[in-house]
C-alpha positions in Angstrom: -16.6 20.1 75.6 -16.7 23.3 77.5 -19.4 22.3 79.7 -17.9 19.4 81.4 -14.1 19.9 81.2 -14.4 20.2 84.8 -15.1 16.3 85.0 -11.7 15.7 84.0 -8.4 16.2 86.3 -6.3 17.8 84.0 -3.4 20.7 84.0 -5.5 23.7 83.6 -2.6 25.1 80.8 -3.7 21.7 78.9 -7.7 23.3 79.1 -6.4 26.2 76.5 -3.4 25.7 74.7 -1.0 22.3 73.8 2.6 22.0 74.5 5.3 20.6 71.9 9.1 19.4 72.5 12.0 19.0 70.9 15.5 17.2 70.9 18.4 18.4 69.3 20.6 15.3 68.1 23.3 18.3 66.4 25.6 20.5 68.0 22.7 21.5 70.6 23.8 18.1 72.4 22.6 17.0 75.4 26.5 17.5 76.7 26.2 21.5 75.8 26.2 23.6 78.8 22.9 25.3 80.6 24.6 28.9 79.0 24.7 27.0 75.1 23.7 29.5 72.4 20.9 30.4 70.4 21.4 28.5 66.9 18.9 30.3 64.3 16.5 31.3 67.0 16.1 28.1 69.0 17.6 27.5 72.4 19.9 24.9 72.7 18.9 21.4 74.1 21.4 21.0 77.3 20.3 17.5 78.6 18.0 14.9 77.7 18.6 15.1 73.8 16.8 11.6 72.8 13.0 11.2 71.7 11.5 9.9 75.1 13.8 11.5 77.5 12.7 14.8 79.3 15.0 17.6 77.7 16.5 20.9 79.4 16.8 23.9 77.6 18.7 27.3 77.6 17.8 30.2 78.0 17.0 32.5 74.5 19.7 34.6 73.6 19.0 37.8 71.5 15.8 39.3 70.2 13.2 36.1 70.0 12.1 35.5 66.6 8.6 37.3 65.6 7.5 34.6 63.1 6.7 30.9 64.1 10.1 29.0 64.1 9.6 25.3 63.3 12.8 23.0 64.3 12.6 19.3 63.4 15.2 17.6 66.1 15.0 13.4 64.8 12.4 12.7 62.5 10.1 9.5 63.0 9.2 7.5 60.3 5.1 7.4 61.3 2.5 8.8 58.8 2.0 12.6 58.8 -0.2 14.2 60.9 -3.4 15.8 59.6 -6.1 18.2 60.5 -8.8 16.0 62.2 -6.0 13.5 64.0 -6.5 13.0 67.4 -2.5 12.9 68.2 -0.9 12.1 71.5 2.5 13.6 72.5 4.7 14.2 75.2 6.5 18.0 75.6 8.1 20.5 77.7 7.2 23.9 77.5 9.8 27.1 78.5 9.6 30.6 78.0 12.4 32.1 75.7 14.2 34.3 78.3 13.4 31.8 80.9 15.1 28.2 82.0 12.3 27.0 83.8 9.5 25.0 82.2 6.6 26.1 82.8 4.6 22.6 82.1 5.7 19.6 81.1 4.0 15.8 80.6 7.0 13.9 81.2 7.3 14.2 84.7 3.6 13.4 85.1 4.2 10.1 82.9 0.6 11.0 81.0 0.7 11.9 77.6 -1.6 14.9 76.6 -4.4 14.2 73.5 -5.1 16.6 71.5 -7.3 17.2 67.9 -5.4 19.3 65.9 -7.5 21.5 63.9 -9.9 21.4 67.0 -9.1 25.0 68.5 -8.3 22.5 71.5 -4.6 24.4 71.5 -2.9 27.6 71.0 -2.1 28.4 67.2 1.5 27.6 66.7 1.2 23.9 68.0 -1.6 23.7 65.1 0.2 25.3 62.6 3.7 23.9 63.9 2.3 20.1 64.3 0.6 19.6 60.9 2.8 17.7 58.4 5.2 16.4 61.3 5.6 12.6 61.5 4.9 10.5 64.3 7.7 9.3 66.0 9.2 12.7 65.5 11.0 15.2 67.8 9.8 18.8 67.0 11.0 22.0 68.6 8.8 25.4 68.5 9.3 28.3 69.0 6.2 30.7 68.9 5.3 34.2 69.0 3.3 36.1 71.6 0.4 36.3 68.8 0.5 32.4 68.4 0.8 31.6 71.7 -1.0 33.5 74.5 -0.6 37.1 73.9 -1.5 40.0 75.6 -3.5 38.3 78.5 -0.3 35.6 79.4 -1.7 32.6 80.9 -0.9 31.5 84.5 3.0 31.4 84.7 3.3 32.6 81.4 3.9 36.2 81.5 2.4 38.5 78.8 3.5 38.5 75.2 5.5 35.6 76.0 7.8 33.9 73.1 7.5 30.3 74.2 9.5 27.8 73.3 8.4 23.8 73.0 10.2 20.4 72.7 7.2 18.0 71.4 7.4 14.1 71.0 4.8 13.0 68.4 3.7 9.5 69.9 0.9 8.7 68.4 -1.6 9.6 65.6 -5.4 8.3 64.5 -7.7 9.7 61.9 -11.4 9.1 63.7 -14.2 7.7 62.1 -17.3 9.9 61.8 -19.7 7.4 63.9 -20.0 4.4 65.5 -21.1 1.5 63.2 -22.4 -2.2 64.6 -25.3 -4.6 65.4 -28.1 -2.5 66.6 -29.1 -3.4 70.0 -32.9 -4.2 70.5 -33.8 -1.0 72.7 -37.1 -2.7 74.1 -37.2 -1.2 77.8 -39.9 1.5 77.6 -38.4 3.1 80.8 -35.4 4.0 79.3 -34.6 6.7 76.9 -34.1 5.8 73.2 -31.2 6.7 70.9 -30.7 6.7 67.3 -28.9 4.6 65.5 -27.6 7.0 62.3 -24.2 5.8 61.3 -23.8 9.3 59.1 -21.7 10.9 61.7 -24.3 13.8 62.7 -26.0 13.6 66.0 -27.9 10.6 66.9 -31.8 11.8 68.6 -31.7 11.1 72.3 -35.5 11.0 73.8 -35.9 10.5 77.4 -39.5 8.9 78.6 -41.9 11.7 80.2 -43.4 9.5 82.7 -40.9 7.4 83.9 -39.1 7.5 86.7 -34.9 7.8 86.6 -33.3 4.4 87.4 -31.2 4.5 90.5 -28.5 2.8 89.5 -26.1 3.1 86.5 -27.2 2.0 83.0 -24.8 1.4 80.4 -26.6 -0.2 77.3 -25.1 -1.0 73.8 -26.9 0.9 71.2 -24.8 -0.1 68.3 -22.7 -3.0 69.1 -19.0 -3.1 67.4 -16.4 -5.9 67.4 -13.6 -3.1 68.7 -11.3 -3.8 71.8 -12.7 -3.5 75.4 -11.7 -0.2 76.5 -9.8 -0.5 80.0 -9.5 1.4 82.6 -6.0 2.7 81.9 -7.0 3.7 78.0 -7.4 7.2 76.5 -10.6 7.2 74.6 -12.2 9.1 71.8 -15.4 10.0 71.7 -18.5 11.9 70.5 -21.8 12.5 72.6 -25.0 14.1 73.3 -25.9 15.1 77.1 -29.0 15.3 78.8 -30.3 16.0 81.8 -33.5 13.7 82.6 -35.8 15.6 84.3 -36.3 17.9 81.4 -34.6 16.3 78.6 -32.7 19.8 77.8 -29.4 18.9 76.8 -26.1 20.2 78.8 -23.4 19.7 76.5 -23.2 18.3 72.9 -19.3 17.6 71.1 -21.7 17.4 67.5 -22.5 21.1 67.4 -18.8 22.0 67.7 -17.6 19.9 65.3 -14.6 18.4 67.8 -14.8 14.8 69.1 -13.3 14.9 73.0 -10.7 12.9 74.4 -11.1 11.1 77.9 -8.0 9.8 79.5 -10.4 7.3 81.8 -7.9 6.9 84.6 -8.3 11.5 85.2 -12.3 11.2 84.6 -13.7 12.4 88.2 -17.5 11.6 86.9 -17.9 8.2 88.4 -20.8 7.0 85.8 -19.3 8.0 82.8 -16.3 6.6 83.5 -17.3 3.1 85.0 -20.5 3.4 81.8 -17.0 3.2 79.1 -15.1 0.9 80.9 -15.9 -2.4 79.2 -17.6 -1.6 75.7 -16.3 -1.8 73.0 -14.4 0.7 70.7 -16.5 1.7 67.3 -19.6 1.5 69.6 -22.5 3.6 70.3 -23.5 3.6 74.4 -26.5 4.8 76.6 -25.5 6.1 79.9 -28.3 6.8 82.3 -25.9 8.0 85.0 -27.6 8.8 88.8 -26.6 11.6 91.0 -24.5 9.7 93.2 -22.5 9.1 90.4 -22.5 12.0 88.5 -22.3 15.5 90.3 -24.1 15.4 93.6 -25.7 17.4 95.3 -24.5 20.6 94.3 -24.9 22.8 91.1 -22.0 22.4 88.3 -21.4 23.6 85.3 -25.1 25.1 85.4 -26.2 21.3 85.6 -28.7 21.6 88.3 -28.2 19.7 91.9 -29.1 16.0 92.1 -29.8 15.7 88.2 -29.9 12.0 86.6 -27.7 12.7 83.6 -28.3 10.9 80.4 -25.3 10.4 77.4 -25.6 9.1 74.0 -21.9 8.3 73.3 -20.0 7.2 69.9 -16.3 5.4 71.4 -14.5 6.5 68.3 -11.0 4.9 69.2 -8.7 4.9 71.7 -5.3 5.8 72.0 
């Protein structure tokens, strides 16, 4: 969701590319020493060798390797991950003539959610990650033309061979739509949403004459018998947004094809996030979300100032 990335507080590395890590359990030890060879093109694991622990690595030695180099460091015994899996892992990302990360989740204790085959990352996580198991330990090493190329990309200096240690965490194949009880949707002042269970966009009309409410609606469309989702859950979902005075829609995940994930604890947009809190997963939600909980006053994300925003959203799972 391109539009509205801005409502969550995340790494902006995280916004364009995904990270993997890697633990070397052979003779790239955690007891080899910060100046520990090259072995077949991957820098050597000097500390923190086990899945779960934060690992340092060496520095590259010799020419870096032009193809993707794929290294698996202890292998889980999870299910393998697949295109369309929203996967959740923790990494540690270096450059190959460099021995200082660049970005890393462990130190910020949240693990980062990605879809793979969603273009959410650069091309050797999704071509290095597909086919690992989770509960694995994958190192990467990946070539300027996989990674960020030419342009670089904050730290990253140009035509950068980067280097990642991934742990795989966890792994979820999403269901297409929300299924449940349909919820009577008898308030004429509020908008109407469809209740298709096919997986394509569900119709969103907002009254003409009515006034916006000035308080936050959160209304079950389709009502599942999922988990409440809490504050402190990462949550899958699908949506249509609209603004109310209008009805022209800002932002829609079904036209892209790729479900977005919302780690609820970094969502800044105070009605979206307090609209999820409390439904239930494999449900569809209206949220009717007033200014003073969405974003102000002020023009974002070519959403105009004090606009009453309106969601239709699927809670696909959470991680």
């Amino acid at each position: 969701m391109r539009r509205l990335a801005g409502l969550l507080v995340v790494p902006l590395l995280l916004l364009s590319s995904a990270a993997c890590g890697s633990d070397d359990k052979g003779s790239d030890s955690a007891s080899a020493s910060a100046s520990a060879p090259s072995k077949g093109g991957f820098p050597a694991i000097t500390a923190g060798a086990k899945f779960g622990e934060k690992p340092t690595l060496a520095k590259g030695t010799g020419t870096p390797p032009k193809e993707l180099k794929t290294k698996v460091i202890s292998e889980g015994d999870g299910a393998k991950l697949k295109n369309g899996d929203v996967t959740q892992v923790n990494y540690l990302g270096q450059a190959y003539d460099s021995t200082k990360p660049f970005d890393n989740s462990f130190d910020r204790k949240q693990p980062f959610d990605l879809t793979l085959g969603a273009g959410m990352v650069i091309q050797g996580w999704e071509k290095g990650l597909v086919g690992q198991k989770v509960g694995s330990r994958v190192q990467l090493v990946i070539p300027p033309d996989l990674g960020y190329g030419a342009q670089g990309q904050g730290d990253i200096k140009p035509n950068a061979t980067l280097v990642f240690v991934v742990d795989i965490l966890k792994a979820k194949q999403i269901p297409a739509s929300a299924k449940g009880t349909a919820v009577a949707q008898d308030n004429m002042d509020l908008p109407k949403v469809g209740t298709n269970t096919d997986g394509k966009a569900p119709s969103l009309t907002i009254p003409s004459k009515s006034a916006p409410p000035k308080k936050l609606v959160s209304n079950y469309v389709l009502e599942s018998k999922g988990d409440v989702v809490k504050e402190t859950d990462s949550v899958v979902v699908n949506y249509v947004a609209k603004l109310w005075k209008d009805g022209k829609e800002f932002d829609n995940t079904y036209t892209t094809g790729k479900t977005q994930t919302f780690p609820l604890a970094q969502v800044t947009l105070k009605g979206l996030k307090d609209g999820l809190v409390g439904k239930k997963i494999g449900s569809r939600v209206l949220l009717v979300v007033p200014p003073d909980q969405g974003l102000g006053d002020k023009e974002q994300s070519g959403v105009p100032a004090n606009s009453t925003l309106v969601f239709a959203v699927d809670i696909l799972a959470k991680m």
